[in-house]
FILUM-575477 format. One record per residue (C-alpha): residue in three letters; x, y, z. Coordinates in steps of 0.1 Angstrom, whole numbers, padded with zeros to 4 digits, always signed. Example, Ala and Ser with C-alpha at 12.3 -4.5 7.8 and 13.67 -1.06 7.14 Angstrom:
BEGIN
ALA+0123-0045+0078
SER+0137-0011+0071
REM end
This chain:
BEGIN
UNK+0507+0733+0955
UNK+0494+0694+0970
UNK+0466+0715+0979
UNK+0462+0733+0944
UNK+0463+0697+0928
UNK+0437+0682+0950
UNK+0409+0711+0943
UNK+0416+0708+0906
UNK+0410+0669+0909
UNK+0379+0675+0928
UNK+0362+0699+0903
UNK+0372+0675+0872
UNK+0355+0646+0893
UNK+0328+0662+0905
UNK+0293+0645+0895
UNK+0269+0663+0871
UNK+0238+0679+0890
UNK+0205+0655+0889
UNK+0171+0672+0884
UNK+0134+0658+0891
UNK+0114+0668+0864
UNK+0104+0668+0831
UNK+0117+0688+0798
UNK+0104+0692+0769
UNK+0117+0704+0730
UNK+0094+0719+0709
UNK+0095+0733+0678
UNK+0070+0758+0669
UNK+0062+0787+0690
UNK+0024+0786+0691
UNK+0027+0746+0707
UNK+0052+0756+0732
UNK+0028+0786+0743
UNK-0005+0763+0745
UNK+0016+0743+0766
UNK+0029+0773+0790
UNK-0004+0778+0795
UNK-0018+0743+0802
UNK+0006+0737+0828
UNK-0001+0769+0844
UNK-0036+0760+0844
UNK-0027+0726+0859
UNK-0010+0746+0890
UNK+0032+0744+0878
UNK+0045+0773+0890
UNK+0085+0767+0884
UNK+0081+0766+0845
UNK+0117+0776+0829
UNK+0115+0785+0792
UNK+0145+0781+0772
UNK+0144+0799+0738
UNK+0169+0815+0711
UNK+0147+0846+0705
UNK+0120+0865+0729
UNK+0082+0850+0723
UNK+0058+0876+0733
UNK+0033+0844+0732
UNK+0056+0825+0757
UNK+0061+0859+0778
UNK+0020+0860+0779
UNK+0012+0824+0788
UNK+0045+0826+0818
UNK+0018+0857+0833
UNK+0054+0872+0839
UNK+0038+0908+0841
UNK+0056+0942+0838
UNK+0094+0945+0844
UNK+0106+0965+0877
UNK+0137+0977+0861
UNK+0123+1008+0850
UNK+0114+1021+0880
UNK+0142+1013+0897
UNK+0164+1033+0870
UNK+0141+1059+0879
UNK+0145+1058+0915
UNK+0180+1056+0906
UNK+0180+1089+0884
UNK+0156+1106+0911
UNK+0181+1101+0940
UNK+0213+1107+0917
UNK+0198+1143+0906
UNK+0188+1147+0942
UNK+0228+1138+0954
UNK+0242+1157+0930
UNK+0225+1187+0941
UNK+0225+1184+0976
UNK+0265+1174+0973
UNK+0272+1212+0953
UNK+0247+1231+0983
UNK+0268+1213+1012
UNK+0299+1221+0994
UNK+0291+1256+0987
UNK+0279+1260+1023
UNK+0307+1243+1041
UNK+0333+1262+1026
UNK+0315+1296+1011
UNK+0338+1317+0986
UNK+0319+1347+0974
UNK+0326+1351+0934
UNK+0313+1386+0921
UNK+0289+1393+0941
UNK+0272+1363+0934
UNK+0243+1343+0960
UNK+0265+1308+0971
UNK+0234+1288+0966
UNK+0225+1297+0931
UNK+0211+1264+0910
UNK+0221+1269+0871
UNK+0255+1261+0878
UNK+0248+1226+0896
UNK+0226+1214+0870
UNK+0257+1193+0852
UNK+0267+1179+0885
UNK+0229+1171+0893
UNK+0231+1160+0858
UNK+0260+1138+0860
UNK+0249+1119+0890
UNK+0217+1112+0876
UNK+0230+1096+0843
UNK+0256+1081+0868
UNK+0233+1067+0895
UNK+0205+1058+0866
UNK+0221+1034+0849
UNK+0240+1015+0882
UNK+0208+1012+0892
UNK+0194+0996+0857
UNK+0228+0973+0853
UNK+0222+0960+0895
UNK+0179+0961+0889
UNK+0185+0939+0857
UNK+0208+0913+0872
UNK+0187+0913+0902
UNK+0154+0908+0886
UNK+0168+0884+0865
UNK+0185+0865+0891
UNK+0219+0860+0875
UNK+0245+0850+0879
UNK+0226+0820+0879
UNK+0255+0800+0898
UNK+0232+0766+0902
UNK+0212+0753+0869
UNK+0176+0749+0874
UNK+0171+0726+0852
UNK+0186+0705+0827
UNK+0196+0721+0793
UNK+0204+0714+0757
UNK+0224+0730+0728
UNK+0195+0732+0706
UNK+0179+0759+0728
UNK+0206+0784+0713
UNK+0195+0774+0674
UNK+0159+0773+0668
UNK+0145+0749+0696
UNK+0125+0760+0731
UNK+0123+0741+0762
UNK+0100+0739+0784
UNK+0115+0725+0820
UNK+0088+0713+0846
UNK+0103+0705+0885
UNK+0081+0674+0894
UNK+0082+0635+0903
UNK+0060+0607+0905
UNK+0025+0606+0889
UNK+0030+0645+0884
UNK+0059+0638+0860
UNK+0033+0612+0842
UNK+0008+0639+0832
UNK+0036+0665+0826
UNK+0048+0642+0796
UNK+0014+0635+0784
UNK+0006+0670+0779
UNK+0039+0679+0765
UNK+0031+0651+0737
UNK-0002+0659+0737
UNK+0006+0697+0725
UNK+0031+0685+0699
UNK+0066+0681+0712
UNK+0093+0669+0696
UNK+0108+0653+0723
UNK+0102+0648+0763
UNK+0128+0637+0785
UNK+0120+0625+0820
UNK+0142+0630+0846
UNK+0136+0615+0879
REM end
């Protein structure tokens, strides 16, 4: 239990994380956007938007592109239909039982097992392609964050140092933010 103790005490102590960079709260949708874009311009490629609600504008200016995920839950659904089937044809072959008269390998009866596994295998594969994709669980913040991003603020967090940090927070007030916070 000394052990148990110590571990608890260690986590309670532990220091927050520090970041290099620069964050920035903004308001309105269209300034955050303009500056998503500027900063892409300038060459940041580690941009991390924090927002309540999807912005198609902020999606745009990020040049995120189209989303995997649906062709992985298709690859899913191609190989779950292709299991399922090829599981009933083993079965029927490994063990054969002759019903009626009937062929062994006859298809309308494995189409709810080839079914099945396709609905089954489709969406494990859209559950595991979405957390992939979208790298969570994200055990280790990338940046700093704030409360306000769950309301009605976004946040715009730039990695960088130095003189980089300087012209980061210039453009951030330049395009209207409410507030910039350097961290460094």
């Amino acid at each position: 239990m000394r052990w148990l103790e110590r571990l608890i005490e260690k986590l309670l102590a532990s220091s927050p994380p520090t970041y290099k960079g620069v964050l920035g709260v903004f308001y309105y949708v269209d300034d955050a956007a303009a500056t998503v874009r500027d900063l892409r311009q300038a060459g940041h490629t580690g941009l991390s938007v924090y927002s309540p609600v999807p912005h198609h504008e902020i999606e745009v200016a990020l040049d995120q592109g189209l989303s995997q995920v649906g062709w992985i839950t298709f690859t899913g659904g191609v190989l779950g239909l292709t299991g399922g089937f090829a599981l009933c044809i083993y079965s029927v072959l490994s063990y054969p039982l002759v019903v009626g008269g009937k062929e062994l390998v006859s298809l309308p009866p494995f189409v709810v097992i080839g079914y099945e596994s396709m609905i089954l295998l489709a969406g494990l594969s859209n559950l595991l392609g979405m957390l992939a994709l979208g790298r969570l669980p994200q055990l280790k913040a990338r940046g700093p964050y704030d409360a306000r991003f769950t309301e009605d603020r976004i946040g715009i967090w730039v990695p960088c140092a130095g003189e980089e940090a300087a012209r980061v927070r210039e453009t951030m007030r330049g395009h209207g933010a409410e507030e910039v916070k350097v961290h460094a």
